[in-house]
VEXTORRO-619195 format. One record per residue: residue in one letter; x, y, z of N, C-alpha, C, O in turn. Coordinates in pm, whole numbers, padded with zeros to 5 digits, always signed. Layout:
REM residues N
AXYZXYZXYZXYZ;...
***
This chain:
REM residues 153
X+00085-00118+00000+00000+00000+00000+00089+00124+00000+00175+00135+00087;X+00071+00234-00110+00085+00346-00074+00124+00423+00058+00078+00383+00165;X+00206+00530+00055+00181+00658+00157+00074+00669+00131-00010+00634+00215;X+00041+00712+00028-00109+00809-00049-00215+00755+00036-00273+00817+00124;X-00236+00624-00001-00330+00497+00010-00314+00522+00199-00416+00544+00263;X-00226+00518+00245-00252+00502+00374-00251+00636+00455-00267+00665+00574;X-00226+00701+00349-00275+00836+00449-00438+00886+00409-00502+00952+00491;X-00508+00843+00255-00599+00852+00315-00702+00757+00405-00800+00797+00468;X-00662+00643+00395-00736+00569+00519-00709+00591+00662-00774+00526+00744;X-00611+00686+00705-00591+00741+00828-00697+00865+00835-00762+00895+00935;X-00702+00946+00680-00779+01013+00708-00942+00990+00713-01020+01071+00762;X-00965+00908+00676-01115+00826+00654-01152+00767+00811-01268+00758+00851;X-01057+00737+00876-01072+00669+01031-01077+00801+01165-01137+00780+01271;X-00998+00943+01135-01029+01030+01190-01146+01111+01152-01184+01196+01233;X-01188+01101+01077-01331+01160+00991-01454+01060+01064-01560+01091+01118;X-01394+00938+01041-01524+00855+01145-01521+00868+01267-01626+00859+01332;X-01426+00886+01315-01372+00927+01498-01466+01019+01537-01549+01008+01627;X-01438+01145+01435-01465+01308+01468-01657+01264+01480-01726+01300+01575;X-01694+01205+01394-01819+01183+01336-01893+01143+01421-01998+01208+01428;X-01881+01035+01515-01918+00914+01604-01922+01013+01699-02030+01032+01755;X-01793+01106+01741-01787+01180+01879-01850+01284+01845-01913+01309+01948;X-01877+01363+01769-02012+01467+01755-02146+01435+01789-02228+01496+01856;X-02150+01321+01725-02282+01222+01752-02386+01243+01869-02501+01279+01893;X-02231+01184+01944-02259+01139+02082-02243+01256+02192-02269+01246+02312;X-02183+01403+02104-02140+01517+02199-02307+01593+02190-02371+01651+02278;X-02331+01571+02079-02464+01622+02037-02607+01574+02073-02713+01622+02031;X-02589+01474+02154-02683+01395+02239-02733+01414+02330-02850+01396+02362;X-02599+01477+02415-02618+01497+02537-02661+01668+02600-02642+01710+02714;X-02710+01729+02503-02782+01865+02493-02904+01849+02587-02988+01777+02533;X-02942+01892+02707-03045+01915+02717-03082+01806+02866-03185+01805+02934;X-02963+01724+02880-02943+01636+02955-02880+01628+03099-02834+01734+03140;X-02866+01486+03209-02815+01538+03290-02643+01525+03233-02556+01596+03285;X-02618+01449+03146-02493+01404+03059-02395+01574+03028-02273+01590+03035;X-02517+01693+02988-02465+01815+02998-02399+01862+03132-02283+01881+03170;X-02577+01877+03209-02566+01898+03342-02420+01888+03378-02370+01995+03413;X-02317+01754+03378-02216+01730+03477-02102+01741+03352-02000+01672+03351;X-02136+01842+03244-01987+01875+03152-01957+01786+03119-01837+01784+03093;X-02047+01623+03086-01968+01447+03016-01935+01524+02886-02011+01604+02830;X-01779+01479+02834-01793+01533+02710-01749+01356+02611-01686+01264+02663;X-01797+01356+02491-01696+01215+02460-01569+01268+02389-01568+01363+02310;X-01462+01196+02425-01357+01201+02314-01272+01134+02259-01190+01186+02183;X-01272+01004+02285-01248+00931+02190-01309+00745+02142-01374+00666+02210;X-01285+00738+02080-01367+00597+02019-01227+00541+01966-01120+00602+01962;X-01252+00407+01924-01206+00281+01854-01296+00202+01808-01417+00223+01793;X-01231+00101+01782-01300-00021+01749-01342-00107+01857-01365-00219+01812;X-01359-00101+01965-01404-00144+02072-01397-00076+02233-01391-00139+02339;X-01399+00042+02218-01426+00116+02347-01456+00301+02313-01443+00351+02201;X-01485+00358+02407-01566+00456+02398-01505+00549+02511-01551+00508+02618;X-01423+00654+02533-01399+00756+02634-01471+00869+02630-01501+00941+02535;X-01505+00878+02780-01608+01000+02791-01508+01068+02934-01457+01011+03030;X-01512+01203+02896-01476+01256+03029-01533+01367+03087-01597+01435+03006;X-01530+01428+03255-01571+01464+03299-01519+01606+03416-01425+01579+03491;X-01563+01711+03424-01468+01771+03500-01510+01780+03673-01619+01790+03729;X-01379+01775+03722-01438+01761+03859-01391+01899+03953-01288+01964+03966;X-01520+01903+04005-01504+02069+04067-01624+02076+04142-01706+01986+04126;X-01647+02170+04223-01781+02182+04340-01934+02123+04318-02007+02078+04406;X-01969+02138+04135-02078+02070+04100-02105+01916+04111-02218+01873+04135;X-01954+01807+04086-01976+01715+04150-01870+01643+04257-01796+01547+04232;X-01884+01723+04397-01826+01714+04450-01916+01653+04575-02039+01659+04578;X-01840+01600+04669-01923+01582+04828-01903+01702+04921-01819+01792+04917;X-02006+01677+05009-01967+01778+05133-01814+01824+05155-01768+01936+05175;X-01737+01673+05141-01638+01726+05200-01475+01773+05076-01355+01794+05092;X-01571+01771+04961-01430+01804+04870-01431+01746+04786-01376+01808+04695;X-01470+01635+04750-01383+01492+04644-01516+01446+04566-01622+01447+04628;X-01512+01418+04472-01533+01366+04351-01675+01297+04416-01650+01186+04464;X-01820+01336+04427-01908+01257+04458-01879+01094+04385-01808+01101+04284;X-01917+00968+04419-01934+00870+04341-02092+00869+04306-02093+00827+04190;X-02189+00886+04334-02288+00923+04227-02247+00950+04097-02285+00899+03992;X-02132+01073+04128-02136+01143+03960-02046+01027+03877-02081+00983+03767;X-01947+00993+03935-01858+00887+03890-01964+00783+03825-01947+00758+03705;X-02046+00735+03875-02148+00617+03864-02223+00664+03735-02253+00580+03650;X-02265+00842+03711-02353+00883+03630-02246+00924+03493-02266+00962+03378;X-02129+00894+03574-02035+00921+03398-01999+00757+03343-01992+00725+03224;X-01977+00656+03472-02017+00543+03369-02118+00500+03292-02092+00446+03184;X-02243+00518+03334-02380+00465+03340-02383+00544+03180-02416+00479+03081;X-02352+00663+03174-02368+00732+03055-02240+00698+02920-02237+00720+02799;X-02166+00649+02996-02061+00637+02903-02050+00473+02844-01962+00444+02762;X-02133+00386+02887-02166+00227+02885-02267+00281+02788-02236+00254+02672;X-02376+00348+02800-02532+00334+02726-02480+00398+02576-02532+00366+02469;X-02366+00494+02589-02326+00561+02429-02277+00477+02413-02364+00411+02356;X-02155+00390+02419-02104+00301+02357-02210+00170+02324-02218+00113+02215;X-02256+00151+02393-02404+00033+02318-02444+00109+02181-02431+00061+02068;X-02482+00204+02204-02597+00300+02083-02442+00307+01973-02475+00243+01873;X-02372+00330+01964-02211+00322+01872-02195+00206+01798-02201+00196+01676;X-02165+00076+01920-02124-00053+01856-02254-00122+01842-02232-00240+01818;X-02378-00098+01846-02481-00233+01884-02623-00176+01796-02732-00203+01844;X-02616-00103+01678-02732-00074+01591-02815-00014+01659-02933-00042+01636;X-02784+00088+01766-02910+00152+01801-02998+00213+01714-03105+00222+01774;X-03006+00252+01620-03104+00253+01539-03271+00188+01538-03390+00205+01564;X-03209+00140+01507-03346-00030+01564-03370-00099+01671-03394-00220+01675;X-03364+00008+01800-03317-00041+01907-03339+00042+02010-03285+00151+01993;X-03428+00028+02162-03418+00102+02269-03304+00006+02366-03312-00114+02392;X-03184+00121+02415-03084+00071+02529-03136+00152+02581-03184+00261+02550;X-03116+00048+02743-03145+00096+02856-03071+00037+02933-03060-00084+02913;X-02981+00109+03064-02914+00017+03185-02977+00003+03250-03066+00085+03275;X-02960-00132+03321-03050-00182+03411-03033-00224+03529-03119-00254+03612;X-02863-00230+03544-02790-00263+03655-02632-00222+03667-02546-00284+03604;X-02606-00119+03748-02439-00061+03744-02389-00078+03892-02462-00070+03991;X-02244-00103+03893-02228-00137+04033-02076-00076+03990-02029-00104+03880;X-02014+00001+04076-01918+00082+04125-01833+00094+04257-01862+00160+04356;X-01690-00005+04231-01600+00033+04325-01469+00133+04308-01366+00123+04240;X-01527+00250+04414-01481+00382+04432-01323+00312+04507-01331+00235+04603;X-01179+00353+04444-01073+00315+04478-00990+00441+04511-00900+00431+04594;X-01013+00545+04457-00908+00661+04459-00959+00778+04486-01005+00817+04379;X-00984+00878+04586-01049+01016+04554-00982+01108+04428-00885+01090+04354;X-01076+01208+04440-01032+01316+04319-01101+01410+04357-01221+01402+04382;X-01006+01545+04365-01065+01658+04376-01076+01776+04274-01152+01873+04273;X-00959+01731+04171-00943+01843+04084-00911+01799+03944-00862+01687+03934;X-00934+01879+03814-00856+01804+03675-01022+01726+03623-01133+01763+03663;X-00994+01611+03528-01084+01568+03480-01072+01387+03546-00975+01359+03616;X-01147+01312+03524-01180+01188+03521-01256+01098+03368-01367+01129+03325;X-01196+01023+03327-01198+01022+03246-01256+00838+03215-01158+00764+03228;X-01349+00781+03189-01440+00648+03178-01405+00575+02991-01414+00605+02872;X-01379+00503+03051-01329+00405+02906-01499+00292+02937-01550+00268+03047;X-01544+00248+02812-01595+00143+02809-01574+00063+02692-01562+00079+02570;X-01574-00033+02778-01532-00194+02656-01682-00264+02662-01785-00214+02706;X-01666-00369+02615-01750-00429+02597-01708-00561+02630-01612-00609+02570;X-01787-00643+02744-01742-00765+02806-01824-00865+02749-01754-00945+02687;X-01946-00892+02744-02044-01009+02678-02175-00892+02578-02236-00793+02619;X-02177-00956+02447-02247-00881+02390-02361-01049+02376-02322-01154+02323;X-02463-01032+02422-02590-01140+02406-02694-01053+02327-02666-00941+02287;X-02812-01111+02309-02903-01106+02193-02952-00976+02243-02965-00882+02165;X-02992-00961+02420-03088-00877+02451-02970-00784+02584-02973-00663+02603;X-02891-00870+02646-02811-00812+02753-02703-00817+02722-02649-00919+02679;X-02638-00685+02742-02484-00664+02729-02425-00632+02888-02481-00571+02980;X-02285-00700+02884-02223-00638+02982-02086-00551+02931-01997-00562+02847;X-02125-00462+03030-01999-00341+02958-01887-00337+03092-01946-00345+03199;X-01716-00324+03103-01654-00246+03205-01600-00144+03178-01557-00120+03066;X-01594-00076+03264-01561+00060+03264-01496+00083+03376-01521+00057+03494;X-01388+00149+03311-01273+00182+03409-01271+00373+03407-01264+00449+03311;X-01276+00391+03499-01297+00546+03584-01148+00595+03634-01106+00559+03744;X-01076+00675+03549-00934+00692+03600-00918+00860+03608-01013+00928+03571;X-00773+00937+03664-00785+01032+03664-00694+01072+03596-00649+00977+03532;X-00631+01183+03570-00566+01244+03436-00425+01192+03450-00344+01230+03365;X-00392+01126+03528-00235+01013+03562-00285+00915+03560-00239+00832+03637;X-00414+00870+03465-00441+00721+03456-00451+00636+03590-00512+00529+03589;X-00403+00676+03686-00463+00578+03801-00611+00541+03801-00691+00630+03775;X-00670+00380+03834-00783+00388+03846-00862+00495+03985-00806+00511+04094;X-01000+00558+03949-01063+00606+04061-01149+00498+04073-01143+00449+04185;X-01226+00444+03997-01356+00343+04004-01336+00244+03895-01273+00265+03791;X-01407+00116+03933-01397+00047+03850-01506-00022+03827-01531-00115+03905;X-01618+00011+03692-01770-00031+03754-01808-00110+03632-01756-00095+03521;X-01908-00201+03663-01989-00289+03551-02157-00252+03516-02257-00267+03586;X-02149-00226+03451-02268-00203+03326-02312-00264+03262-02263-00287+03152;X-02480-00343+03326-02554-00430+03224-02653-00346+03108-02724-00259+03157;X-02660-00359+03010-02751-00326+02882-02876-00384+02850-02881-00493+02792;X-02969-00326+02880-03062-00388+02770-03117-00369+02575-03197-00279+02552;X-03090-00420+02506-03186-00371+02362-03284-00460+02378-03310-00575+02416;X-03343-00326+02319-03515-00405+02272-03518-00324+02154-03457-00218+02144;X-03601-00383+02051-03657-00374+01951-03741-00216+01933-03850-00214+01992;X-03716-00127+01883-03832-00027+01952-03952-00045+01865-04028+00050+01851;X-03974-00157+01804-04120-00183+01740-04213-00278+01850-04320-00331+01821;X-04139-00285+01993-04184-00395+02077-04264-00324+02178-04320-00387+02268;
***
């Protein structure tokens, strides 16, 4: 293959990147996904980063990184990556079960949620998602079940 040839299929794969993450930036208008500043930014071929900034809006009483919000940037960052890799189109996702172990506080900077995709079944997906902070240490490390349904059902 070409330079030519492979520079434009580099450029054809950042054009789908940019595309997918507008998508999904453009979704979250109007939402609590706004509400807490989730922004997405990057995709692959099998995972989905969404990040988040952390500062007094989602913070606890005493300073640090509520895990609610942590929980509401996986929960949101599992359900876009379903609607990405899994034909949402033809399709209502919904989570139905998230569970979150909080490992690291955070008070300042961003946090930042990767989701993969662990079992993709007919109707239930399981997603993990790893919750880290801008030195990649994990903060949380949570699992995300999926539902699709049909939306003609």
């Amino acid at each position: 293959m070409s330079e030519k040839e492979l520079g434009a299929q580099a450029s054809d794969v950042v054009e789908y990147k940019q595309k997918i993450l507008g998508i999904c930036n453009e979704t979250t208008k109007g939402t609590l996904m706004e509400t807490l500043n989730i922004e997405y930014v990057d995709v692959g071929q099998n995972f989905l980063i969404a990040r988040m900034p952390v500062g007094p809006a989602v913070y606890q009483p005493d300073g640090v990184l509520h895990g609610g919000a942590t929980a509401a940037l996986a929960e949101s960052v599992g359900s876009a990556a379903c609607y990405v890799f899994l034909n949402a189109q033809e399709n209502i996702i919904r989570g139905i079960e998230i569970s979150a172990n909080h490992v690291k506080g955070v008070r300042e900077g961003y946090v930042y949620a990767r989701a993969e995709l662990l079992h993709k079944g007919r109707t239930t997906q399981l997603w993990n998602i790893r919750v880290t902070n801008e030195s990649d240490a994990l903060v949380s490390l949570c699992k995300l079940t999926t539902i699709t349904l049909p939306k003609n059902a």
